[in-house]
N, C-alpha and C positions, 0 to 999 in steps of 0.2 A: 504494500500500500504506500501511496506516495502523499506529501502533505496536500490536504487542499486547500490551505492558506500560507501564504508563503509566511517566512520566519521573516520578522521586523530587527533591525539593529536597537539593542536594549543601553541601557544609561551603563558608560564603563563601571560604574561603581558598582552598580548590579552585578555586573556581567562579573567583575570579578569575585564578588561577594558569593553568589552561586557557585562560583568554579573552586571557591576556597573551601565551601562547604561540601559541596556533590562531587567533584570533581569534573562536572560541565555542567554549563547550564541549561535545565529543561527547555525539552522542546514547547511545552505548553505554554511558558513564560515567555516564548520568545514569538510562537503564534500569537497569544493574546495581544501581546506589545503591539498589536498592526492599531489597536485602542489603546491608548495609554488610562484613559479614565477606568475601562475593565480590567485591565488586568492589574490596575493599582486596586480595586474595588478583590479583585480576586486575590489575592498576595496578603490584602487586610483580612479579607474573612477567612483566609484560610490560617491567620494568625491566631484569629479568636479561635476558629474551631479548635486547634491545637493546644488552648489552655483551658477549654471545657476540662474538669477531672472527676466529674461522678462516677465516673463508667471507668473502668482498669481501663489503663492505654492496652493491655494484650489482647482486650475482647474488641474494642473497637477496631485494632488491625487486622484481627481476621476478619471482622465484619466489613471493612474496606476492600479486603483480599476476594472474598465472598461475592460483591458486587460486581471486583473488575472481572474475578471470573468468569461469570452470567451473561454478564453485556461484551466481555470480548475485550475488555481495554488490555492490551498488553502492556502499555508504558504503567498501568494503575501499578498491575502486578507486581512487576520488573523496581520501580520505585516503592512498592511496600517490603519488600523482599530485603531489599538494600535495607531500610529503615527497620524492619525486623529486628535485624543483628545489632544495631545500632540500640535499641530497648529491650534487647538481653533475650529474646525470645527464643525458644528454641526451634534452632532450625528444621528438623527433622518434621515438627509438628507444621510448623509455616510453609513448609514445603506440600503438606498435606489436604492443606486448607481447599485449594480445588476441588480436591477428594473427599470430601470431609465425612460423607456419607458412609464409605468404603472405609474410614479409617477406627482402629480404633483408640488414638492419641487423645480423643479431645473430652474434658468433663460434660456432665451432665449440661451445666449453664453454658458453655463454648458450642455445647451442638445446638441448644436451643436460641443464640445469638446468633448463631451462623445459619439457623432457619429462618429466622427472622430476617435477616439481612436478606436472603434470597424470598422470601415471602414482600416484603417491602420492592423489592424489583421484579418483580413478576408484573404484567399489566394485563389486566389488569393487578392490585397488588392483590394478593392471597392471606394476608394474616390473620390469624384466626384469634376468638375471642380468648382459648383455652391456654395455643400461647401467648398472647400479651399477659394472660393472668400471671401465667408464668415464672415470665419475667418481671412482672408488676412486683412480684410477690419476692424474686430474689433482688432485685435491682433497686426498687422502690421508685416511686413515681417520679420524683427528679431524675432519676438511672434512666428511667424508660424514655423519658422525654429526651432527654440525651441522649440514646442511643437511636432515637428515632431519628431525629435532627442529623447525627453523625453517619448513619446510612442514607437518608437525603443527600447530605452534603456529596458521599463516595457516589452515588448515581449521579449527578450535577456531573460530577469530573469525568464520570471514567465514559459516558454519557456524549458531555463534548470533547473530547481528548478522540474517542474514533469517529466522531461526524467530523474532527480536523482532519482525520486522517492519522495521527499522533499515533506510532507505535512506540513498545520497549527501546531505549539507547543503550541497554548492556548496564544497568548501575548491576544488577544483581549477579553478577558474572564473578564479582569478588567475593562473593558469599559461600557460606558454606552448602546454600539450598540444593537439595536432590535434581539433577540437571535436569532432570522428566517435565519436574514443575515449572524451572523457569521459563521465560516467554522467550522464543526467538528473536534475536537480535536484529532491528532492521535499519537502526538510524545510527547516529555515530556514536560510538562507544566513550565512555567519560574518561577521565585520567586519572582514576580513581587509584 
């Protein structure tokens, strides 16, 4: 797949600032850039979403993981995967997530988030009264509202990421994830 909007030149400070942290900077950021007002709008809210903390960061990445894999995002994947290792996750399990159904790694509440996530992207969405109780019941109503918000947020991206065109650049190719999982590489790999 090839981009269908081309990549915009981003502010050097950015540019570097991404390249010190990822090791390149996404192709999403640099799509968006073609608006400077979205993609500063998207880079803010993606700030907020990252200091929400009701919900363990481990259940919301697989529930991101969960999404990209549904809808198809490779870049979603390939960047959660990377960011996996990075929050101490275990890879073997994150490598799974795809699978999750097939797998037996994941607790009770991890399968029932990770159905949720794929219930919430289903269209229409699928979720059922018994699991929201569920998770009403382990998470608690701020939990749930958060984790609802936070799989919205992973459909948004992973959502517009392949109507750009946006595939994987190879961030998770440093990782320890089962090579089965990761997404094929198809844009420039980071220098990571």
């Amino acid at each position: 797949m090839t981009l269908r909007v081309p990549k915009a030149e981003i502010p050097a400070e950015l540019r570097a600032a991404l390249t010190e942290q990822l090791g390149a900077v996404p192709e999403p950021v640099e799509v968006l850039w073609n608006n400077p007002g979205i993609a500063e709008a998207s880079q803010y809210h993606s700030a907020q979403v990252a200091r929400w903390d009701e919900v363990d960061a481990s259940l919301k990445s697989f529930a991101h993981m969960a999404v990209a894999a549904q809808i198809g995002c490779s870049w979603c994947l390939d960047i959660n995967f990377f960011l996996a290792i990075n929050q101490k996750l275990d890879p073997a399990k994150a490598g799974q997530v795809p699978r999750w159904r097939e797998s037996d790694l994941f607790t009770p509440l991890e399968r029932d988030v990770l159905e949720y996530a794929g219930a919430m992207t289903n269209t229409p969405t699928t979720v059922t009264d018994e699991l929201a109780a569920r998770l009403l019941e382990q998470l608690g109503a701020p939990g749930l509202v958060e984790l609802n918000a936070y799989i919205g947020y992973a459909n948004m991206a992973a959502r517009c990421n392949t109507a750009h065109g946006i595939t994987s650049q190879g961030y998770s190719d440093s990782c320890d994830i089962p090579p089965a999982a990761r997404p094929a590489v198809t844009g420039a790999s980071p220098a990571a």
